[in-house]
C-alpha positions as CSV (number, residue, x, y, z in Angstrom):
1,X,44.5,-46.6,-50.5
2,X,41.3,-49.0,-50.5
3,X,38.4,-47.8,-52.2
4,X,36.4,-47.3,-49.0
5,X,38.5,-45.3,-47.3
6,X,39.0,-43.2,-50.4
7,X,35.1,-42.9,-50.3
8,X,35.3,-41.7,-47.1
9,X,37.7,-39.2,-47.4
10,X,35.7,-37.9,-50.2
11,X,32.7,-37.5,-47.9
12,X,34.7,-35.7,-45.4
13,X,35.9,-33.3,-47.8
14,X,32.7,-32.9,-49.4
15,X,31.1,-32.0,-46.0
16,X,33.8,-29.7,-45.4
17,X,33.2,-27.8,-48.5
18,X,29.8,-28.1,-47.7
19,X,30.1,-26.6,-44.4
20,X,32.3,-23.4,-46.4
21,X,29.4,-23.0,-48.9
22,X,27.4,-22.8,-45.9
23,X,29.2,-19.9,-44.1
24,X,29.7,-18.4,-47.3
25,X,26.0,-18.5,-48.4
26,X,25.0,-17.3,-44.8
27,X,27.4,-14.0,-45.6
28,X,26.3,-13.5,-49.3
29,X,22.8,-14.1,-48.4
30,X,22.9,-11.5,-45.3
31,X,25.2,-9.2,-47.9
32,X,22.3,-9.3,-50.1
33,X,19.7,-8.4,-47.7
34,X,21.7,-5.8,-46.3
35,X,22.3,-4.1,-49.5
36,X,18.5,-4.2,-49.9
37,X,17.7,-2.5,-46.6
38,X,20.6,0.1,-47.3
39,X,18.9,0.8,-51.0
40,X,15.2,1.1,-49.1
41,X,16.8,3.3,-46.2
42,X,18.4,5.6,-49.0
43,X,15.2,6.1,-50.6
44,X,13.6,7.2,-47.5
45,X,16.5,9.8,-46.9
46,X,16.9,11.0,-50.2
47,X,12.5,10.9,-51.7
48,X,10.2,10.3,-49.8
49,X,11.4,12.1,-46.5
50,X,12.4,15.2,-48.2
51,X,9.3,15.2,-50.4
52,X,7.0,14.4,-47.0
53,X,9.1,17.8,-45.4
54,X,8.5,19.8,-48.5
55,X,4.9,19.0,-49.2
56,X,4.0,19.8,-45.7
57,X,5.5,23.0,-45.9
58,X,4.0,24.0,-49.0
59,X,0.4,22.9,-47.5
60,X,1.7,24.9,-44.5
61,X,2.5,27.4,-46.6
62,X,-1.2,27.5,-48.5
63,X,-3.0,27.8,-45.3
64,X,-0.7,30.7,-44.2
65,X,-1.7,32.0,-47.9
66,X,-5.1,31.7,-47.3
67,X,-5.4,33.1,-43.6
68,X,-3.1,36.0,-44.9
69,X,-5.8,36.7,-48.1
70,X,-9.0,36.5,-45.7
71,X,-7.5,39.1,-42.9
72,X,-6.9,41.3,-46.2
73,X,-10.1,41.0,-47.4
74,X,-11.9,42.0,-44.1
75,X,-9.6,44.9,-43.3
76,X,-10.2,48.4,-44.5
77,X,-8.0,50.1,-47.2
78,X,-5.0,50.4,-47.5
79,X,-4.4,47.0,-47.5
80,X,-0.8,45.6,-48.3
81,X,-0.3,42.1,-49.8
82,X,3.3,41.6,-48.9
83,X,2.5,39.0,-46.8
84,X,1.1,37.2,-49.8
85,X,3.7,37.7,-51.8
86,X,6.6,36.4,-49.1
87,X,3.6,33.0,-48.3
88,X,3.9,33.0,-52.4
89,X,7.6,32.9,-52.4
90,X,8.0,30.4,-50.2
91,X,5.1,27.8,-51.3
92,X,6.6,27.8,-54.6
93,X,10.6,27.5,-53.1
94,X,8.9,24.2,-51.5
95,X,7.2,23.3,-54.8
96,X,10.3,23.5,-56.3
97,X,12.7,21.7,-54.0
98,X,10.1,18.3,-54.6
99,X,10.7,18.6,-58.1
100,X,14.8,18.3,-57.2
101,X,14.6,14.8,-55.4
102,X,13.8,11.6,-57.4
103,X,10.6,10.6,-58.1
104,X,8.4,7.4,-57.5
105,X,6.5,5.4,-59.9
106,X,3.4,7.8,-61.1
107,X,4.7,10.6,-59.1
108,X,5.8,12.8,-62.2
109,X,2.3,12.2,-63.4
110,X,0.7,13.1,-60.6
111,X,2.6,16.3,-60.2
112,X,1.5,17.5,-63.9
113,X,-1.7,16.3,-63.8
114,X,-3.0,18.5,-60.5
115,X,-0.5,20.1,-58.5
116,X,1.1,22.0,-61.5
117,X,-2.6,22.9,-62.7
118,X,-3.8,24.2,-59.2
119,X,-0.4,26.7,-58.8
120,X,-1.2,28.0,-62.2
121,X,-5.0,28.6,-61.5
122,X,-3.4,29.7,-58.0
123,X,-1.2,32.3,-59.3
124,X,-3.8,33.7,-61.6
125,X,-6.1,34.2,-58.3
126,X,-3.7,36.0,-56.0
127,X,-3.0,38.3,-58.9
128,X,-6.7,39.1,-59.6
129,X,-6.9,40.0,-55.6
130,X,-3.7,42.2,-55.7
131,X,-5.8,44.1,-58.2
132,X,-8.5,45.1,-56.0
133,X,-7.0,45.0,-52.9
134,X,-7.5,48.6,-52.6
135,X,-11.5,48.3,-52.8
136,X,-13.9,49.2,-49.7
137,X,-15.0,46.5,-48.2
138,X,-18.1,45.1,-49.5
139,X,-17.0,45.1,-52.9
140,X,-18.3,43.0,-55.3
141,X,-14.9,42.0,-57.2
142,X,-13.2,42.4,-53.9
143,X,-15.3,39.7,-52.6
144,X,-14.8,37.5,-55.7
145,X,-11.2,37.6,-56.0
146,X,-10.9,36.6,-52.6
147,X,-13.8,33.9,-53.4
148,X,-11.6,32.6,-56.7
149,X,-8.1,33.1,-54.3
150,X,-9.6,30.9,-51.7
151,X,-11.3,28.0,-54.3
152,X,-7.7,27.9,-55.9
153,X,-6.3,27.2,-52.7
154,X,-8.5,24.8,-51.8
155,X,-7.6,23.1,-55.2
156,X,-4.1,23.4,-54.9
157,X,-4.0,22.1,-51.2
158,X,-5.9,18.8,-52.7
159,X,-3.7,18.4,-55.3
160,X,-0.4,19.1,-52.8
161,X,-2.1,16.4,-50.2
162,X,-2.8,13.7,-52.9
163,X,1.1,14.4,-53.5
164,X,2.0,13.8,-50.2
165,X,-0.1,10.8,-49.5
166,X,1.7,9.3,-52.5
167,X,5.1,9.8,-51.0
168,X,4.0,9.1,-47.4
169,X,2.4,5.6,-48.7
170,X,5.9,4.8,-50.7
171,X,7.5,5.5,-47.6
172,X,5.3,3.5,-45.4
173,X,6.1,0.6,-47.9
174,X,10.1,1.0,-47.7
175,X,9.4,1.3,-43.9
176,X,7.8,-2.3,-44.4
177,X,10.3,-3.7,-46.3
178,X,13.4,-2.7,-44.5
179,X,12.0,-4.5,-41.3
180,X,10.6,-7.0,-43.5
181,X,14.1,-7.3,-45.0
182,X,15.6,-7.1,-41.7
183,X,13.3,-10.1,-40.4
184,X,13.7,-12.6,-43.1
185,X,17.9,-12.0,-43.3
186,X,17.9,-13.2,-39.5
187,X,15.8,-16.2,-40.6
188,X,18.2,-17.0,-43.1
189,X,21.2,-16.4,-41.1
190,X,19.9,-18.2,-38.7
191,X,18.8,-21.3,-40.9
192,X,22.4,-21.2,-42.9
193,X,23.9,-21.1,-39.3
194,X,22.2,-24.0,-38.3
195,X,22.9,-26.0,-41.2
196,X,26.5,-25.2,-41.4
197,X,26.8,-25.8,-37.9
198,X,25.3,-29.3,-38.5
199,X,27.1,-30.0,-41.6
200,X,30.6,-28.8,-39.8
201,X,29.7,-31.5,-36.8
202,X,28.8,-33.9,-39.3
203,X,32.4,-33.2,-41.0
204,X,34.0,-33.7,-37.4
205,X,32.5,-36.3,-37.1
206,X,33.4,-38.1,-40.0
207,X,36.8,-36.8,-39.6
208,X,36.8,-38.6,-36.3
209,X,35.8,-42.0,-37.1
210,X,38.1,-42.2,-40.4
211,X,40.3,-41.7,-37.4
212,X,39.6,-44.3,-35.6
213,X,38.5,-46.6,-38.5
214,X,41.9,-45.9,-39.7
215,X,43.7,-46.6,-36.3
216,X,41.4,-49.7,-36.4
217,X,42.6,-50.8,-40.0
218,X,46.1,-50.2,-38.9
219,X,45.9,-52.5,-35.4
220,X,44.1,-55.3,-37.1
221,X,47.0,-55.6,-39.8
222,X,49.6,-55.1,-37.5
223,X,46.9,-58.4,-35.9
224,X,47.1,-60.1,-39.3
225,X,50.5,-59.5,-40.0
226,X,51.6,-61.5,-36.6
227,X,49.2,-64.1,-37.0
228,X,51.5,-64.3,-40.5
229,X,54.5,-64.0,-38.7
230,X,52.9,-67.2,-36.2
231,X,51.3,-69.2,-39.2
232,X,55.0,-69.0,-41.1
233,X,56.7,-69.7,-37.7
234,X,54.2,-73.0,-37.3
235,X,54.3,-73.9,-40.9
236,X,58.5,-74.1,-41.0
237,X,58.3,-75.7,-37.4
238,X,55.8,-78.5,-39.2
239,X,58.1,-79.1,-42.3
240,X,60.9,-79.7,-40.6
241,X,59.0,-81.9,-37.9
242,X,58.0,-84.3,-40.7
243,X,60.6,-84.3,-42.8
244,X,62.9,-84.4,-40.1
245,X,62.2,-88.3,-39.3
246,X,62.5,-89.3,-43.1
247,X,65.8,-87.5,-43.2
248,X,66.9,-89.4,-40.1
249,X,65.9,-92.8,-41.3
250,X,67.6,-92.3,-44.7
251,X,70.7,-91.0,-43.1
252,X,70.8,-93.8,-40.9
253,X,70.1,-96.7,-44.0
254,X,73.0,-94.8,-46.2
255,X,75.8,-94.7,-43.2
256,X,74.6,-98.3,-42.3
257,X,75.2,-98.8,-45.9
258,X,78.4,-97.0,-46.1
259,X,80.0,-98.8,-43.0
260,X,78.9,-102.1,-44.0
261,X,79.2,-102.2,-48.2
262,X,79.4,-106.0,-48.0
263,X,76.3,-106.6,-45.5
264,X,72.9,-108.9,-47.3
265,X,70.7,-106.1,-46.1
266,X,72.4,-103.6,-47.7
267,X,70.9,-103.3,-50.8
268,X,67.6,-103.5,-48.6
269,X,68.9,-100.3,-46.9
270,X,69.6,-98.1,-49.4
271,X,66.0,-99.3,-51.4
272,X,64.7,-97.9,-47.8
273,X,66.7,-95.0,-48.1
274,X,65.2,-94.2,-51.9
275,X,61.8,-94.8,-50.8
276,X,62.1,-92.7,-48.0
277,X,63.8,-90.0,-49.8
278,X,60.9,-89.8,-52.7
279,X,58.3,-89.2,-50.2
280,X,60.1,-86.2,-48.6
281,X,61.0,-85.0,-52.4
282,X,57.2,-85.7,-53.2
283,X,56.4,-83.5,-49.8
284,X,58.3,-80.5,-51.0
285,X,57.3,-80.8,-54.1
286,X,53.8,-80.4,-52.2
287,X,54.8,-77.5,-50.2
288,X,55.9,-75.8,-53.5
289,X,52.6,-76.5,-55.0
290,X,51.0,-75.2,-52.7
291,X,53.0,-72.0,-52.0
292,X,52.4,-71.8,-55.8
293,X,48.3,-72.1,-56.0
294,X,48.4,-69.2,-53.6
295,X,48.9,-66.8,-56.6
296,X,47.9,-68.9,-59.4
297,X,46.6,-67.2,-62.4
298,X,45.9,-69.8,-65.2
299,X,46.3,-68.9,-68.8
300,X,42.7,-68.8,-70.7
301,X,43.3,-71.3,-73.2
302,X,45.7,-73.4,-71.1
303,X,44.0,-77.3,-71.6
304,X,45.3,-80.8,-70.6
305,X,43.4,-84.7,-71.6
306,X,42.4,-85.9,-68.6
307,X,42.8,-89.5,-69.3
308,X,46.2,-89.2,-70.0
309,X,46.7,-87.1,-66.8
310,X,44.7,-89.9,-64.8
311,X,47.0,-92.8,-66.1
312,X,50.4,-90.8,-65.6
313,X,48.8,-90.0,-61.7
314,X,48.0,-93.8,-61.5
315,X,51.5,-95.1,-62.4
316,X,53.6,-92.3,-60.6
317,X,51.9,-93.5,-57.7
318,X,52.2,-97.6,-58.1
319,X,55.2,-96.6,-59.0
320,X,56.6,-94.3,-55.8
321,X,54.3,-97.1,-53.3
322,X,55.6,-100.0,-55.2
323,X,54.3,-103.2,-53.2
324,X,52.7,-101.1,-50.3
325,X,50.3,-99.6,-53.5
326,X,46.5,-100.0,-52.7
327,X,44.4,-101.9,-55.9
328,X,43.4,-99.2,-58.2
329,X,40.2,-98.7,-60.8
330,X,39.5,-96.5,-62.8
331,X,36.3,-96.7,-64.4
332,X,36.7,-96.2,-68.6
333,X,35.4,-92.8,-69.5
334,X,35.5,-90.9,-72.7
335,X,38.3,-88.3,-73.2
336,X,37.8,-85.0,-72.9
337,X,40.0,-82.0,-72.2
338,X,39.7,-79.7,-68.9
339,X,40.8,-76.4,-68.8
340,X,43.9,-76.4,-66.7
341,X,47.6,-76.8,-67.0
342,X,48.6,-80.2,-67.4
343,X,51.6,-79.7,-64.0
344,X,48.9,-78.3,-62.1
345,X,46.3,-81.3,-63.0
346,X,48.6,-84.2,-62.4
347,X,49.3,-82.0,-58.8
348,X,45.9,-82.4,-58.1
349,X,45.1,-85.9,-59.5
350,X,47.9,-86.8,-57.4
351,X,47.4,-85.7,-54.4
352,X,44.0,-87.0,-54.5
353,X,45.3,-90.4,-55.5
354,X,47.8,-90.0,-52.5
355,X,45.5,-89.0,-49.9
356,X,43.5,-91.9,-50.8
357,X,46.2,-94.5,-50.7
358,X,47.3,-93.0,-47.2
359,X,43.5,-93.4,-45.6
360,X,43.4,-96.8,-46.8
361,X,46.7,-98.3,-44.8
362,X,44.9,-101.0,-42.3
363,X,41.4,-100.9,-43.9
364,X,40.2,-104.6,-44.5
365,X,40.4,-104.2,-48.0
366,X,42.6,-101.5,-49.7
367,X,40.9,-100.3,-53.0
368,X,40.9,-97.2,-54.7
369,X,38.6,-96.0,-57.7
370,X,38.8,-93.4,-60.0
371,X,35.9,-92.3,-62.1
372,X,34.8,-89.1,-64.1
373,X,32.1,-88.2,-66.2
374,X,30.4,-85.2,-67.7
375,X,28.2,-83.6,-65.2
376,X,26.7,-81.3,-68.0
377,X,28.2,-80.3,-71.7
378,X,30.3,-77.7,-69.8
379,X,32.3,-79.3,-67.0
380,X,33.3,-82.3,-65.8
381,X,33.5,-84.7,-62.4
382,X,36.1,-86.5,-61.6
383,X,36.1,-88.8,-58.1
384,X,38.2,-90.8,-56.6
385,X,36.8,-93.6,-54.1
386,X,38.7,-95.1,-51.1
387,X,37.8,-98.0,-48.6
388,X,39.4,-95.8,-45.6
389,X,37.6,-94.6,-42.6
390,X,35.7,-92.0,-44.5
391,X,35.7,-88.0,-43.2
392,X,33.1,-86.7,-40.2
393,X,30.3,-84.7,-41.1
394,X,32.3,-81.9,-39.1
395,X,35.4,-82.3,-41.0
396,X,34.0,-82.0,-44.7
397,X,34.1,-78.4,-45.0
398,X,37.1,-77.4,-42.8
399,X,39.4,-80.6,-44.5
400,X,40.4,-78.7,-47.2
401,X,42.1,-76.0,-45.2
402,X,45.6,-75.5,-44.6
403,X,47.2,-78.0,-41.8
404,X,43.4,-80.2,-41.7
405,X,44.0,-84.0,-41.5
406,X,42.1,-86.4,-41.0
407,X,42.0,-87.6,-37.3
408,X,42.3,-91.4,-38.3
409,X,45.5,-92.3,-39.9
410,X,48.9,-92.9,-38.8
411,X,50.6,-91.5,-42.1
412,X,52.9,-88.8,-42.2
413,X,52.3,-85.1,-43.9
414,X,51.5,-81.6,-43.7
415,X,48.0,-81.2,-44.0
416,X,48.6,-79.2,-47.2
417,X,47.8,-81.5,-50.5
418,X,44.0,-80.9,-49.8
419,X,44.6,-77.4,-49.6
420,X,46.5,-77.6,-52.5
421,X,43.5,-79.0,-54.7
422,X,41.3,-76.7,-53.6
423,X,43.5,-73.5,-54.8
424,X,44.3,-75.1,-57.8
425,X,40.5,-76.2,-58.6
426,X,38.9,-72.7,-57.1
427,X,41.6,-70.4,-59.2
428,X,40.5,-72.4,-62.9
429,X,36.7,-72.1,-62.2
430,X,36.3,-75.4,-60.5
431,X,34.8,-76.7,-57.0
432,X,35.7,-79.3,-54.8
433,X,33.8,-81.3,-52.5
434,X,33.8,-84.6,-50.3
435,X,31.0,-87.1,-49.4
436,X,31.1,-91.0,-47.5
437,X,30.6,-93.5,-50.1
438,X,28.2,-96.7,-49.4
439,X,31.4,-98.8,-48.1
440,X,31.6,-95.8,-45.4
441,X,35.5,-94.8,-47.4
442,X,35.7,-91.1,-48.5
443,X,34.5,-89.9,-52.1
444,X,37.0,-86.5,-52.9
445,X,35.8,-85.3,-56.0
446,X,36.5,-82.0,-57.6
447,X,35.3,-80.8,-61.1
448,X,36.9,-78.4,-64.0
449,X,35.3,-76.9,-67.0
450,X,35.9,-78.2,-70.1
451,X,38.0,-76.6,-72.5
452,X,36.3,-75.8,-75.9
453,X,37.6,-77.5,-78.7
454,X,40.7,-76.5,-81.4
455,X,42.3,-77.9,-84.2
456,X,44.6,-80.5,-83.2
457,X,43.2,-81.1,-79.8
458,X,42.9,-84.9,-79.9
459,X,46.9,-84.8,-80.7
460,X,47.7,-84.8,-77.0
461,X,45.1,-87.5,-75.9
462,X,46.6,-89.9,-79.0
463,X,50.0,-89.8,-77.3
464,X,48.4,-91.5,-74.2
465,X,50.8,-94.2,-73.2
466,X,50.1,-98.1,-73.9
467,X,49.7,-100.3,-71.2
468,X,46.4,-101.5,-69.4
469,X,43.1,-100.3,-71.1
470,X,41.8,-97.6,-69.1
471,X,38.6,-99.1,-66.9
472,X,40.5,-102.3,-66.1
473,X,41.9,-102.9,-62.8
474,X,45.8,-102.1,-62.5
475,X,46.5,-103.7,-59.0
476,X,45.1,-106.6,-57.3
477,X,43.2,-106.0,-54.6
478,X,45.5,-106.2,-51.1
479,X,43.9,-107.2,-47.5
C-alpha cells in the first residue's frame, strides 16, 4: 500500500476512534453528573429534609410549650401540668430524631453549643413551674417560674431556629447544585454530541473519498496499464518495421549470392549483406540497452578512463561505417576516470557518435568532433559536435524521449539511443543536454562525476590502445 493512502487510512481510523471517545466521553461525563445530582438529591432526603421536618416540629412543639405554661399560670388552682409534660415528650422525641440523621459541616457544633444548652436550662425551668403550680395566682414564685419557663423557651426556640436555618440554607445549596448540575450536564451532552456528531461526519467523509480516491487510483492504473499495453504494442510494431527492411535486403544479397556463387558482384553482395546485418545487430543491441537503463542501478565504485572509452567508440564506429564514416576529432584532453561502467559508457559514447554520424549524411561537409573537459574538480563534460542540420528550439527538451527523432534525416532507427543516454547518464548522477553550435550542427553533450581516485587506477588508462595520438584527426574530412 502507498504511503498516502496508508496515511489516510490512519486519519479515518483516528476519526473514528475519535468519534467513540466522543460518545463515550458524552456518557461518562453525563454518568458523572448524574451521580452528582443523585448524591445531592440523597442528602436532601436523608439531612436536611428530615432535620427541616423535625426542627419545625420541635419549634412547634416549644410554642405549644409555652402557650400550655401561660394558660396554667393564669388559671386558678388546681392546675395540672400534663399537657406540659406530653409538649415535653414530644419536643425532646424531635430533638432526638435530628441527632439520628447525618450532620452537615458545623452542624454538630452548633447543636452543642446552643440547642443542647437551651433544653437543659429548659428542663430546669418547667421543673421549677411544676413546683408551684399549685400557688394562687399572683404568686410571686408562681410568676417567676413561669417568667424563667418562658425566657428558656425563648432561648431554646433561638437556638432550635439557628439550627434550622443552617439545615434549610444547606438544603437551599444542594437545591442549587442539583439544577446547577442538571444545567451544565445538558451543556456538555450537548457540546460532546455536537462534536462527535462532527467528528463521525468528518470520519464519513473521509471514509468516502478514500473511496473514491481509491476507485480513482484503481481506473487511472487500469489507464496506465493500457497505455502500457499500447506503448509495448507500438514499440514491437516499430522494431519490426525497421528491422524488417534490413532483414529483407540481407536476405535478398545472401540468396542472390547463393544462386549465383560465381557472379563479380557477389562478393559485393554478401559485404552488403554484413553491413546491413551489423546495423540491425547494433539496433538490438540498442533496444537491449535501453530496456536495460530502465532499471539500472550502478555499483558505487564502478569507474571506467574515458579516453580509452572515446577511442574504442571512435573506431567501432569507422569501423562498422567504413567508407560512408564522417571525419572525426577529438580534441586531446587529459585522462580522467568517470564513474560509470565501462559497457554502459561505450553505450553512451556510442550512440552519441552514431547519432551524430547519422545527422550528418548530405550536409556539405561531414565532420564530427569530440571534446571533454573538466567542468569543475568534480565532474566532467564531454560533447560531441556535428555539421548536421542542428535540433529546433522545440525539439531540445522532448529529443531525448523515447521514439523522438529528429525531423530532418533520412536514416533509419527507433528513436531510442537518445533515450538511452539519458537513462544511463540520469541513473550515475549525470545530466544531459543539447545546444546548436556556431556552424548551426547539433552540440549533445552529457556529463558524469568523476570517480575519486585508488591505487592502481591509471592501470586501465595505460592499456589504451596505440594508434593515432588522441587530438589528431582520424578521418579526412568527406563532402
Amino acid at each position: 500500500m502507498r504511503q498516502p493512502q496508508l496515511k489516510v487510512l490512519v486519519i479515518i481510523a483516528c476519526a473514528f476512534i475519535a468519534t467513540a471517545l466522543a460518545f463515550l466521553g458524552a456518557s461518562v461525563a453525563s454518568s458523572a453528573i448524574t451521580s452528582d445530582i443523585e448524591r445531592q438529591t440523597s442528602s436532601l432526603l436523608d439531612n436536611a429534609l428530615p432535620s427541616v421536618q423535625d426542627l419545625t416540629r420541635a419549634r412547634t412543639e416549644l410554642r405549644q410549650l409555652r402557650d400550655s405554661a401561660t394558660e396554667l399560670a393564669l388559671a386558678p388552682p388546681p392546675r395540672e401540668t400534663d399537657a406540659l409534660d406530653a409538649r415535653w415528650s414530644e419536643l425532646d422525641a424531635s430533638l432526638a430524631h435530628e441527632l439520628g440523621t447525618p450532620f452537615y459541616p458545623g452542624e454538630h457544633e452548633l447543636y452543642a453549643r446552643e440547642v443542647d444548652p437551651a433544653v437543659v436550662q429548659l428542663r430546669v425551668a418547667l421543673n421549677d413551674f411544676q413546683h408551684v403550680a399549685d400557688a394562687p395566682p399572683g404568686d410571686a414564685a408562681l410568676h417567676a417560674a413561669t417568667r424563667r419557663l418562658l425566657d428558656a423557651e425563648s432561648q431554646a426556640d433561638a437556638a432550635v431556629a439557628d439550627l434550622l436555618d443552617l439545615n434549610h440554607n444547606e438544603a437551599f445549596a444542594a437545591a442549587q447544585k442539583i439544577v446547577h448540575n442538571r444545567q451544565e450536564a445538558a451543556r456538555v451532552s450537548f457540546y460532546l454530541d455536537i462534536g462527535a456528531t462532527i467528528l463521525a461526519a468528518i470520519a464519513g467523509a473521509l471514509a468516502i473519498w478514500f473511496t473514491w480516491h481509491a476507485a480513482k487510483i484503481m481506473r487511472r492504473k487500469l489507464e496506465l496499464e493500457s497505455e502500457r499495453a499500447e506503448e509495448l504494442d507500438l514499440f514491437a510494431q516499430r522494431v519490426a518495421h525497421d528491422l524488417m527492411s534490413p532483414l529483407a535486403a540481407a536476405s535478398l544479397s545472401v540468396t542472390r549470392a547463393k544462386l549465383k556463387p560465381d557472379d563479380k558482384d557477389t562478393p559485393r553482395a554478401l559485404e552488403r549483406a554484413e553491413r546491413v546485418l551489423g546495423r540491425s545487430r547494433r539496433m538490438l543491441e540498442g533496444i537491449y540497452a535501453f530496456a536495460q537503463a530502465s532499471h539500472a542501478e550502478p555499483s558505487p565504485d564502478c569507474r571506467s578512463p574515458l579516453r580509452v572509452a572515446v577511442r574504442e567508440a571512435v573506431s567501432t564506429l569507422q569501423a562498422a561505417e567504413g567508407e560512408a564514416c564522417p571525419a572525426i576529432d577529438v580534441e586531446g584532453f587529459e585522462e580522467v576516470q568517470v564513474r560509470m561502467d565501462r559497457g554502459m559508457l561505450d553505450v553512451v559514447l556510442s550512440n552519441l557518435l552514431c547519432n551524430a554520424a547519422k545527422y550528418t549524411v548530405g550536409a556539405p561537409v561531414r565532420h564530427v568532433t569530440l571534446r571533454a573537459r573538466r567542468d569543475d574538480g568534480e565532474r566532467v563534460r564531454v560533447e560531441v559536435e556535428d555539421t548536421g542540420p542542428g535540433v529546433p528550439e522545440g525539439m531540445r527538451d522532448a529529443i531525448f524521449d523515447a521514439y523522438k527523432r529528429g525531423c530532418r534525416t533520412p536514416q533509419m532507427g527507433l528513436g531510442l539511443g537518445l533515450a538511452t543516454v539519458k537513462r544511463l547518464v540520469a541513473a550515475h548522477g549525470g545530466a544531459v543536454g543539447v545546444r546548436n553550435g556556431p556552424s548551426g550542427g547539433a552540440i549533445f553533450w552529457f556529463e558524469l562525476p568523476i570517480a575519486g581516485r585508488r591505487e592502481g587506477a591509471g592501470v586501465e588508462a595505460a592499456r589504451e590502445p596505440r594508434g593515432v595520438p588522441m587530438g589528431a584527426q582520424l578521418r579526412p574530412a568527406r563532402r
